[in-house]
C-alpha positions, 0 to 999 in steps of 0.5 A: 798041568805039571810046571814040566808040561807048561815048559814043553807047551811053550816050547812047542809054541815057539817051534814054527814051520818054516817056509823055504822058496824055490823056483818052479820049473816048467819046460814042457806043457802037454795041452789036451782036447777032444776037438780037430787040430784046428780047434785045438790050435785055437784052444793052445792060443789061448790057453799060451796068452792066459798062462804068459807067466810061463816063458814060451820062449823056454818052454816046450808047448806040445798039443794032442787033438781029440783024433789022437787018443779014444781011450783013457789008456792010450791017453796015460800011455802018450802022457808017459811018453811025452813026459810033460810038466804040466798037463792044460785040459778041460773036463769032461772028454769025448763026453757031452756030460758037462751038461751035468754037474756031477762029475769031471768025466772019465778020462779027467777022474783017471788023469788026475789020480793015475800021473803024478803031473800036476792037471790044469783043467779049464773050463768046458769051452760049450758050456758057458760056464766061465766067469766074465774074468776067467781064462783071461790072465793069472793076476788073482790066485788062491792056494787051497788046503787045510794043512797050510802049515808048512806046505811050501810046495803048495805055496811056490806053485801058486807063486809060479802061476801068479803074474807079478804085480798080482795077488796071491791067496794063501788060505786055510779053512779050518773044518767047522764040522770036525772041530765041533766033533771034537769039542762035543767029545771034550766037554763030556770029559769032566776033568777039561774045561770045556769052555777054555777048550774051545777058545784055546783049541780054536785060537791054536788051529788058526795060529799056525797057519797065521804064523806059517804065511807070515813066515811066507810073507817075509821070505817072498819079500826077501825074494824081491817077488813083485807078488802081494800076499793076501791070507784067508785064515778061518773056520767054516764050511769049505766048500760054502767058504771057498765058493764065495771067496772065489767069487768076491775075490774074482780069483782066476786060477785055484790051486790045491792037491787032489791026490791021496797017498792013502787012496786010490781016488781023489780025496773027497772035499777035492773032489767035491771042490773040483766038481762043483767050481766050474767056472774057473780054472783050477791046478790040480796037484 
């Protein structure tokens, strides 16, 4: 490596991204079901005392009953016309397939993809799949990604939906399988060592993201929120990883992206994510 190489090295080590705060802003939230209007009211009851970080005062609360839609199509058409903030629903729609664990059914898979508002979806009322602590209140949330690093959007949503006094999780799980994959290609290279490759390489992916929630930590501070942040900074198999720290953290509300700009459909390890984690509620942006 030229001395022109180490220079540059060092110079991009000490570029860090920076996290800039700004407020949420949510005034008007759409709650959608697939049972009668009293049902429903029932559901919006709820779903108003779980989400108390949201000022009901300020905010235009708006329901639609399963009577008032029989087709995705009819459902995008009212979201466009209603122009919610936040979209409140649970998967599986007009379907009795949340008896399987397999998809988020129709109306949810489209939904999710085909409006640029952020979905909250809770878990199915008759399927007794909720944990004893979900649904109850936002005091314990987890931002999700694999590209934290200077995501300030991901991180003040999760902040708007975090109660004061609570704890809000900023994570980034680094793929174990795909650093494997490159590492494999490194050490057939014989001018590399394959050995510093790993430690170096390995080091650096889980700096940035470290640095970034300190950047985080010190901006929310400086913002005088009452929010405790907690980081989740490692290597491994998401979907495993994010399973148990769900569930050793008790956490009430995931928040990750599930829009690709490259794609039609949602990406594949949020997908995955929002199949198999049905027993809390998770925002999906």
């Amino acid at each position: 490596m030229t001395s022109l190489d180490q220079f540059a090295s060092v110079f991009k080590s000490a570029d860090k991204a920076v996290y800039t705060y700004e407020q949420v802003k949510i005034s008007r939230v759409l709650l959608v079901t697939d049972v009668d209007e009293t049902a429903s009211a029932t559901f919006a009851v709820r779903v108003r005392s779980f989400l108390s970080v949201i000022d009901l005062a300020a905010t235009d609360w708006q329901s639609l009953s399963g009577d008032a839609f029989d087709s995705v199509q009819g459902l995008l058409e009212t979201i466009e016309r209603l122009k919610p903030d936040l979209i409140v629903t649970y998967r599986h729609l007009h379907s009795k397939a949340w008896r399987w664990p397999y998809s988020l059914g129709e109306y949810l898979d489209v939904m999710s993809q085909a409006t640029s508002v952020p979905v909250m979806v809770l878990p199915h009322p008759d399927a007794d799949h909720a944990l004893p602590h979900s649904v109850k209140n936002t005091d314990r949330v987890m931002a999700i990604t694999n590209h934290l690093t200077g995501d300030s959007g991901l991180v003040n949503v999760a902040l708007k939906f975090t109660q004061q006094g609570g704890t809000c999780w900023l994570t980034h799980i680094e793929s174990q399988s795909v650093f494997e994959h490159y590492m494999d290609a490194v050490s057939k290279i014989p001018a590399l060592d394959t050995d510093v490759a790993r430690e170096t390489l390995g080091e650096q992916l889980l700096k940035q993201p470290r640095d970034f929630i300190a950047a985080c930590r010190t901006e929310i501070a400086n913002q005088d929120l009452s929010i405790h942040i907690d980081e989740v900074v490692t290597m491994g198999r998401r979907i495993d990883e994010y399973k148990e720290l769900i569930s050793k953290r008790e956490i009430d509300l995931l928040v990750l992206y599930t829009k690709n700009d490259d794609q039609l459909a949602m990406h594949g390890s949020a997908y995955a994510l929002a199949v198999e984690l049905r027993n809390i509620p998770l925002l999906m942006l």
